[in-house]
C-alpha positions in Angstrom: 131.8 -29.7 -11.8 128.2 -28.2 -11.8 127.3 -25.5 -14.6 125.8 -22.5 -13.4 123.0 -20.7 -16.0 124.8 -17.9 -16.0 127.7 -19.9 -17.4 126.0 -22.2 -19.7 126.9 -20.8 -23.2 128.7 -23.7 -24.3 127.0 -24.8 -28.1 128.6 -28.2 -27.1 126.6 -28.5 -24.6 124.1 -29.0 -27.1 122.1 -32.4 -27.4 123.4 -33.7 -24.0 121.4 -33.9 -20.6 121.1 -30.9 -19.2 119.3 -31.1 -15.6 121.1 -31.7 -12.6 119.1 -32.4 -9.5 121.4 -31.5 -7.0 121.7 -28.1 -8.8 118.0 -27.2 -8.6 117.7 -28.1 -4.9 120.7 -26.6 -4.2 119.0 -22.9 -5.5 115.8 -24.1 -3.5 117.4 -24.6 -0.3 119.8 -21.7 -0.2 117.0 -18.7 -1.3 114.5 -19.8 1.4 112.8 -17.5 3.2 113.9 -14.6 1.2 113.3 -11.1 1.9 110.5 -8.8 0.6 112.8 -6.6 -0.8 114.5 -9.7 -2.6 111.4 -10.8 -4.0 110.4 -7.2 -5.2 113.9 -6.7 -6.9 113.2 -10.2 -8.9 109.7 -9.0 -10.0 110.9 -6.3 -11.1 113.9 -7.7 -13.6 110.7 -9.4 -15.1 108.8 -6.2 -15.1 111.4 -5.1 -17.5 111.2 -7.9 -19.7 114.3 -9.9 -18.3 114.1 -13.3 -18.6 114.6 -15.0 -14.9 117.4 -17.2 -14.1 117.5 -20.3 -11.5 118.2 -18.4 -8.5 115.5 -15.4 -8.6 112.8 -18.1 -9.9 113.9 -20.3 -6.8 113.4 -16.5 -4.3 110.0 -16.6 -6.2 109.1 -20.1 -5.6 110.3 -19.6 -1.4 108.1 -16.3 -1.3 105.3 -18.0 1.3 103.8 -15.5 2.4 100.2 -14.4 1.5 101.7 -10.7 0.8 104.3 -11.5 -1.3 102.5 -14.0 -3.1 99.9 -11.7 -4.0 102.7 -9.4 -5.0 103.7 -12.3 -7.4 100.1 -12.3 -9.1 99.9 -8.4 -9.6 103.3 -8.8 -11.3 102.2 -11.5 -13.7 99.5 -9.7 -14.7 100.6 -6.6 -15.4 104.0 -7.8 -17.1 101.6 -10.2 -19.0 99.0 -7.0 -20.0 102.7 -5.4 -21.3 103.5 -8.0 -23.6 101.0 -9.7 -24.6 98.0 -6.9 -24.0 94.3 -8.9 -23.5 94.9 -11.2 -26.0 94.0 -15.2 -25.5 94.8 -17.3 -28.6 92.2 -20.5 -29.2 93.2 -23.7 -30.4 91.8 -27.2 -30.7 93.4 -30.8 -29.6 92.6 -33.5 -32.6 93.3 -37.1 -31.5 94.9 -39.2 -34.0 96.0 -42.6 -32.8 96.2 -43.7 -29.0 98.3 -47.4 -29.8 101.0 -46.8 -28.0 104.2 -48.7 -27.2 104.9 -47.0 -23.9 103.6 -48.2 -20.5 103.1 -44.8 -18.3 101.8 -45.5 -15.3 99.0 -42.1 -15.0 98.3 -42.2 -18.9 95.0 -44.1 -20.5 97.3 -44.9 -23.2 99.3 -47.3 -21.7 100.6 -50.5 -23.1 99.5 -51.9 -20.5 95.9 -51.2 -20.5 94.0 -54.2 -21.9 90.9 -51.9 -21.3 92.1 -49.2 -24.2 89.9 -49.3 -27.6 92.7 -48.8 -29.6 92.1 -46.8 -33.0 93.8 -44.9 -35.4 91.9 -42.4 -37.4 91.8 -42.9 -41.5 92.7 -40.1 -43.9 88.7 -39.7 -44.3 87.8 -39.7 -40.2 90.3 -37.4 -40.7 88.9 -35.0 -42.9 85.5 -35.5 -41.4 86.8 -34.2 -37.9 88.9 -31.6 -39.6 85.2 -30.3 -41.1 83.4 -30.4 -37.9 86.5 -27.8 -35.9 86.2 -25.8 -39.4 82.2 -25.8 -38.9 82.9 -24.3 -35.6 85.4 -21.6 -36.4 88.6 -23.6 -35.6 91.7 -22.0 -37.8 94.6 -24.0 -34.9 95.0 -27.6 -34.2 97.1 -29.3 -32.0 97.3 -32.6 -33.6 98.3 -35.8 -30.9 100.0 -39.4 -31.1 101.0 -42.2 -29.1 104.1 -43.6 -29.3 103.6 -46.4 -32.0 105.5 -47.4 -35.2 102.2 -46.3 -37.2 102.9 -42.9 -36.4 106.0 -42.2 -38.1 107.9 -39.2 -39.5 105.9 -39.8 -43.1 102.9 -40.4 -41.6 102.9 -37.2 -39.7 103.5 -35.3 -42.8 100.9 -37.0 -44.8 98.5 -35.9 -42.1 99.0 -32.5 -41.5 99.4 -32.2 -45.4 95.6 -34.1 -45.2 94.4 -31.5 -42.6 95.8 -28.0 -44.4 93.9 -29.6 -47.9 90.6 -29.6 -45.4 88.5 -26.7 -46.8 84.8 -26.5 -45.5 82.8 -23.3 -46.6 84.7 -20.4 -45.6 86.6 -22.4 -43.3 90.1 -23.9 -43.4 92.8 -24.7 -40.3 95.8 -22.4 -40.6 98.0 -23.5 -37.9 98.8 -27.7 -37.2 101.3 -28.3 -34.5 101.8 -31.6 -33.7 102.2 -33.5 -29.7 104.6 -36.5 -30.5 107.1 -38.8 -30.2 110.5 -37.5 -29.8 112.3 -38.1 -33.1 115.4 -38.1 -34.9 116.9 -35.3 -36.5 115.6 -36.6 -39.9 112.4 -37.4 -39.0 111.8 -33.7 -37.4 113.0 -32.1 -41.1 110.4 -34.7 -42.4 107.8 -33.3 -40.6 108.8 -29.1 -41.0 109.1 -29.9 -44.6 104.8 -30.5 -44.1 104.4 -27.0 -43.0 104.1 -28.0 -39.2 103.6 -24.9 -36.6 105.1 -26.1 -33.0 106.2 -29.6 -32.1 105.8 -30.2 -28.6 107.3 -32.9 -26.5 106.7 -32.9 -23.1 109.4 -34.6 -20.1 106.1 -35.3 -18.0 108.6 -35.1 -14.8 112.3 -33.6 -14.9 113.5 -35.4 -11.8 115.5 -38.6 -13.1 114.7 -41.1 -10.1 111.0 -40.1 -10.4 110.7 -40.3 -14.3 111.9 -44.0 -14.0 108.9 -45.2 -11.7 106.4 -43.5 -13.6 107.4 -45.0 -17.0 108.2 -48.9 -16.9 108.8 -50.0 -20.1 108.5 -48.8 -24.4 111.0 -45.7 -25.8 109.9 -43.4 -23.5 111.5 -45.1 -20.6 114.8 -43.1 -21.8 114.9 -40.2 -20.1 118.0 -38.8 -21.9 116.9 -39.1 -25.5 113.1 -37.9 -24.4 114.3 -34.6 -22.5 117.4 -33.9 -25.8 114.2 -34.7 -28.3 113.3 -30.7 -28.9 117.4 -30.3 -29.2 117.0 -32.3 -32.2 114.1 -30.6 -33.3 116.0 -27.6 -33.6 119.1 -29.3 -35.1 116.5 -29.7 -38.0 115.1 -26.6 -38.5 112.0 -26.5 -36.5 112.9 -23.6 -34.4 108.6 -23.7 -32.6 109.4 -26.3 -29.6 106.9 -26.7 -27.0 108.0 -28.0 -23.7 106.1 -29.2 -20.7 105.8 -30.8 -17.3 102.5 -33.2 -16.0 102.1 -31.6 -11.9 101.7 -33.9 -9.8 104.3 -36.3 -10.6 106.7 -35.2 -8.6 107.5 -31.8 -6.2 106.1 -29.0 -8.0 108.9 -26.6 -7.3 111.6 -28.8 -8.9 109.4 -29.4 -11.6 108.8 -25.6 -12.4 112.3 -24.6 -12.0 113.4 -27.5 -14.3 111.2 -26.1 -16.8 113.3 -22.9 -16.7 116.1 -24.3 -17.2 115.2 -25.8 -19.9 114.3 -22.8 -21.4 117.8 -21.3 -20.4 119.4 -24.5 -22.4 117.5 -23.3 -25.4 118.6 -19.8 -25.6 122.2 -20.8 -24.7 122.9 -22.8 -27.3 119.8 -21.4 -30.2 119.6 -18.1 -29.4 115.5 -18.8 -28.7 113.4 -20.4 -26.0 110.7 -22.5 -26.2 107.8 -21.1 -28.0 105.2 -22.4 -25.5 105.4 -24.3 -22.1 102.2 -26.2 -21.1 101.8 -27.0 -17.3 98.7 -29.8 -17.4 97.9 -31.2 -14.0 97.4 -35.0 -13.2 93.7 -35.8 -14.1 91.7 -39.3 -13.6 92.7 -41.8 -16.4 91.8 -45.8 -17.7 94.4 -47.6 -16.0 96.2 -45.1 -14.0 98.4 -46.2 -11.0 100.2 -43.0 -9.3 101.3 -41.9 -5.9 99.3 -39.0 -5.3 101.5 -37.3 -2.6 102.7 -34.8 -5.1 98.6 -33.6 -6.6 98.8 -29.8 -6.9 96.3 -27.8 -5.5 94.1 -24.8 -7.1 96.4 -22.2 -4.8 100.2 -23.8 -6.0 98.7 -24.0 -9.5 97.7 -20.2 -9.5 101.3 -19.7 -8.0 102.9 -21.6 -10.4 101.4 -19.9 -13.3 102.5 -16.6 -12.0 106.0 -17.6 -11.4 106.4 -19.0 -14.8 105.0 -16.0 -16.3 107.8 -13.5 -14.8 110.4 -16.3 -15.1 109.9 -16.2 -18.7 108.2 -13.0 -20.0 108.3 -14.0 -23.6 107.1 -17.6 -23.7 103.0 -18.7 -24.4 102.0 -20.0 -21.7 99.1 -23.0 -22.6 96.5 -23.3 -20.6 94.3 -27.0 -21.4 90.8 -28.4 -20.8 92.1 -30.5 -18.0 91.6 -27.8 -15.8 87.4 -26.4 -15.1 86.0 -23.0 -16.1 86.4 -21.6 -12.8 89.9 -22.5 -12.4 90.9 -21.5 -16.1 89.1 -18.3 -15.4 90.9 -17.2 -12.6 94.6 -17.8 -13.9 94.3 -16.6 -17.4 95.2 -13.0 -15.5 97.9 -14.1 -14.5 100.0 -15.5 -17.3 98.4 -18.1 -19.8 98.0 -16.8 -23.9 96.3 -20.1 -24.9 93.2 -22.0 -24.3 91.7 -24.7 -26.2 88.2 -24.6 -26.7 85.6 -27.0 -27.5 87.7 -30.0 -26.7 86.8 -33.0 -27.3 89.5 -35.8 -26.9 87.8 -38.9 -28.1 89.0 -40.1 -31.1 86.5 -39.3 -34.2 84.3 -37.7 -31.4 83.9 -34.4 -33.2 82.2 -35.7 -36.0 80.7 -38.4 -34.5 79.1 -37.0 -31.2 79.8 -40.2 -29.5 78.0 -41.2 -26.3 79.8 -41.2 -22.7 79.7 -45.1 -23.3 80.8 -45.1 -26.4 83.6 -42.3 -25.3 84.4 -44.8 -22.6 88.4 -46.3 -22.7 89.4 -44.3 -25.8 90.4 -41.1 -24.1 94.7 -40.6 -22.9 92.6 -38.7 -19.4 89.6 -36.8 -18.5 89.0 -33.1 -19.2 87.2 -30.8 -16.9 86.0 -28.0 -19.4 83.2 -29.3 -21.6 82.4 -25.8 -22.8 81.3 -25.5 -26.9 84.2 -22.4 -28.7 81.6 -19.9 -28.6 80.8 -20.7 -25.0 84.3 -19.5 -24.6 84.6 -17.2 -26.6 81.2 -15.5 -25.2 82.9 -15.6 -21.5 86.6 -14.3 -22.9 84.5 -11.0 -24.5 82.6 -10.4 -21.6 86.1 -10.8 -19.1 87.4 -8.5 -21.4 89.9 -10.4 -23.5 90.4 -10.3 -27.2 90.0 -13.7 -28.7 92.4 -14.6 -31.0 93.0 -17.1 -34.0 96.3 -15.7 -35.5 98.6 -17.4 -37.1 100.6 -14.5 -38.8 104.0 -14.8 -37.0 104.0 -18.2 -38.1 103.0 -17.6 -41.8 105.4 -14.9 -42.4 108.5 -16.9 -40.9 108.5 -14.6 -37.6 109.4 -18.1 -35.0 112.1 -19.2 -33.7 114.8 -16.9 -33.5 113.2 -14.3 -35.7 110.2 -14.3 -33.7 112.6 -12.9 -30.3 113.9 -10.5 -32.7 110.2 -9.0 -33.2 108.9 -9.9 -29.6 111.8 -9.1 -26.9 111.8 -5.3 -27.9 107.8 -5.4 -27.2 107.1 -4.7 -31.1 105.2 -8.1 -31.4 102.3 -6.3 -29.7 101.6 -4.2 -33.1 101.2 -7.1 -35.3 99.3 -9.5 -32.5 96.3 -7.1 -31.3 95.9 -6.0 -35.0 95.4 -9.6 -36.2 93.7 -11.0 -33.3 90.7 -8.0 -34.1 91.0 -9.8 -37.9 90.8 -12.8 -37.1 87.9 -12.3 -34.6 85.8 -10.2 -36.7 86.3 -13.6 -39.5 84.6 -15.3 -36.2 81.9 -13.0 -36.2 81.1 -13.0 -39.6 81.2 -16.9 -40.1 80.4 -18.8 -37.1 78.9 -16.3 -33.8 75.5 -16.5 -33.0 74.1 -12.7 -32.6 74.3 -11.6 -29.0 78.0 -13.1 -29.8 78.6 -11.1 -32.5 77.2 -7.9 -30.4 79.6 -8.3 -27.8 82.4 -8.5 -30.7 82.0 -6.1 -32.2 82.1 -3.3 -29.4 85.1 -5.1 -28.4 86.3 -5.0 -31.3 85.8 -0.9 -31.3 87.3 -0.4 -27.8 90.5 -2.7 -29.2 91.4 0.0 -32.1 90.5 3.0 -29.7 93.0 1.8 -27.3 95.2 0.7 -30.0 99.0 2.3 -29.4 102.1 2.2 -31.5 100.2 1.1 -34.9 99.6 3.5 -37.1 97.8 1.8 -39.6 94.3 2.4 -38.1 92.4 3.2 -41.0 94.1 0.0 -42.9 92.5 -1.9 -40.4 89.4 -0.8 -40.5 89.3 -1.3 -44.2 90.2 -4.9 -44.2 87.5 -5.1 -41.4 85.0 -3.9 -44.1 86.8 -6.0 -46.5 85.9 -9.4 -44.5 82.2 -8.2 -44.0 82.4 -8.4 -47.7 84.0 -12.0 -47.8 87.5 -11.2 -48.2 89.8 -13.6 -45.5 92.6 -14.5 -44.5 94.3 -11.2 -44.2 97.0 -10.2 -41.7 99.8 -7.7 -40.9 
């Protein structure tokens, strides 16, 4: 007997597989060609903060028309201008180690791949690549494994431990998150116990039959124990998961609404979703070998984005490198809170400024944004955005469930532009070039003018005056 979402608030259902095929298509097949006043009655349960469930995502997902798709993008953006205001939150990928025991056919990775320059990173490459993000401004790192013995629970620790000691001038990284291995309950309190932010695992493709070609050999070629890995996670305490699907593996529709109910899994049986979903697309990579019937385009991306965004109003929504300027431009309006900037994804390449031949077989894929952070940053405060490097929430224990507690009711949106403008005017101070720092600055004016709800004004504006001084690290 199938489970509907609705239904799914079992807490023995947690830890066991959770996506049924038949069930997604089912939703996909019978909401076809809804109407527009369907469609208009699911964006607006978003608009009102409502989580979606598989049946209103799947009316989204069937709305073809160039009307109601546009209808779909104004809705994204404004429900995401209601929760999470202009804000986009910067962060950094740091390579680690690329052996890997897996053999995935569209990764650079691969076991497979007698091409690779395999390389794992020591505690002082480390350090020295930890001082070159800090030189730029970097407080948030995403740090990233293959799947190898070497990289074990322990070894995680020791790292992010390594990285958080890493203190260049004024600089220091705040935040470590950590893209892994799935691993056992142990070895996830192992790595929480080292102060980790999010711990993202990604299923790459939800669809069973179609994770099996793609993946031919190594521990990831278990589908079961790769998609209940974040159950685990939580099991342990670390209540920040970060899920995620690679487009173009397989139908983007099924992919999309397995990624919501995934998230419906989470709350059902932790009372929390994921804290971010990523939504990478299929780049070029050493060694990869894919069917390419399933590539997404620019337009299904842009959709995609926007569906996600009113499926799950209260979810970051991570926006990577692998995509060009243009393209990461044009859907940051419509859903995304996170960017990386400056990416480089060579390993030891930020201190090291390697060469393209020297970069050459040592990257998991290409990236298509080769922009420097302040490059970014300079094109964010022109658009309009408020860049942000906050890591409050995390700092003061406001994730996991705690964090829906603050968030849901819309009261996140007083701690986040507040800390985002501290955070910022650190940038300014520290790292921004002058016409940079010009174009901060009166944003940063406009951003406590329009400020609502907070009525701490003049607080702020001291600890502004406070960090002009030398003071950091301050947050609400």
């Amino acid at each position: 007997m199938k489970f509907k979402p609705e239904e799914y608030r079992i807490r023995d259902e947690r830890m066991k597989p959770f996506i049924d095929p038949d069930e997604i298509w089912e939703y996909v097949e019978e909401t076809k060609n809804p109407t527009p006043e369907q469609v208009r009655e699911v964006i607006q349960k978003s608009l009102n903060k409502n989580r979606l469930n598989l049946r209103e995502t799947a009316i989204l997902i069937n709305a073809n028309t160039p009307e109601l798709v546009q209808e779909i993008k104004d809705g994204a953006r404004e429900l995401k201008e209601k929760v999470y205001g202009n804000r986009i939150v910067l962060f950094a990928p740091l390579y680690i180690g690329n052996k890997c025991k897996n053999n995935c056919t569209y990764c650079g990775f691969r076991a497979s791949n007698k091409e690779a320059v395999r390389k794992t990173l020591s505690d002082q490459e480390i350090v020295n690549e930890v001082e070159a993000l800090e030189d730029n401004g970097q407080k948030r790192l995403i740090l990233v494994y293959g799947e190898h013995a070497d990289y074990s629970p322990e070894y995680i620790a020791d790292n992010v431990k390594t990285v958080y000691n890493v203190k260049k001038g004024k600089g220091e990284i705040r935040r470590v998150n950590i893209n892994a291995a799935p691993l056992e309950i142990e070895g996830f309190r192992t790595v929480r116990e080292a102060g980790i932010g999010t711990y993202q695992v990604f299923q790459e493709t939800y669809h069973p039959e179609a994770y099996k070609l793609y993946h031919l050999g190594g521990p990831k070629a278990n589908y079961d124990y790769r998609l209940t890995s974040l159950d685990r996670a939580q099991e342990a305490g670390v209540d920040d998961v970060g899920i995620g699907a690679l487009f173009g593996l397989y139908d983007w529709r099924f992919e999309l609404m397995a990624m919501v109910r995934h998230t419906n899994h989470f709350e059902a049986c932790y009372n929390v979703g994921p804290h971010t979903i990523s939504f990478p697309r299929i780049t070029s990579a050493s060694a990869m070998d894919i069917n390419r019937q399933y590539i997404v385009n620019d337009e299904e991306f842009v959709r995609i984005i926007a569906i996600l965004r009113l499926a799950v109003p209260y979810t970051g929504l991570i926006l990577t490198a692998r995509e060009n300027a243009q393209v990461r431009t044009e859907v940051m309006s419509f859903g995304v809170s996170q960017i990386d900037g400056g990416t480089k994804l060579e390993l030891g390449s930020y201190s090291e400024n390697l060469n393209e031949e020297q970069n050459l077989n040592k990257e998991q894929f290409t990236i298509n944004d080769n922009r420097s952070l302040n490059e970014i940053i300079d094109e964010l405060l022109d658009k309009g955005y408020m860049p942000s490097f906050c890591t409050a929430c995390y700092r003061l224990g406001r994730t996991g469930e705690h964090f829906m507690e603050f968030s849901v009711p819309g009261f996140i949106k007083r701690y986040c532009t507040p800390n985002a403008i501290l955070t910022l005017s650190e940038y300014l101070v520290d790292y921004a070039p002058e016409a940079t720092q010009e174009k901060g600055w009166a944003v940063i004016e406009r951003e406590i003018n329009d400020l609502e709800g907070f009525n701490r004004k003049d607080e702020l504006k001291s600890r502004i005056e406070q960090i002009k001084q030398g003071k950091r690290d301050m947050y609400f």
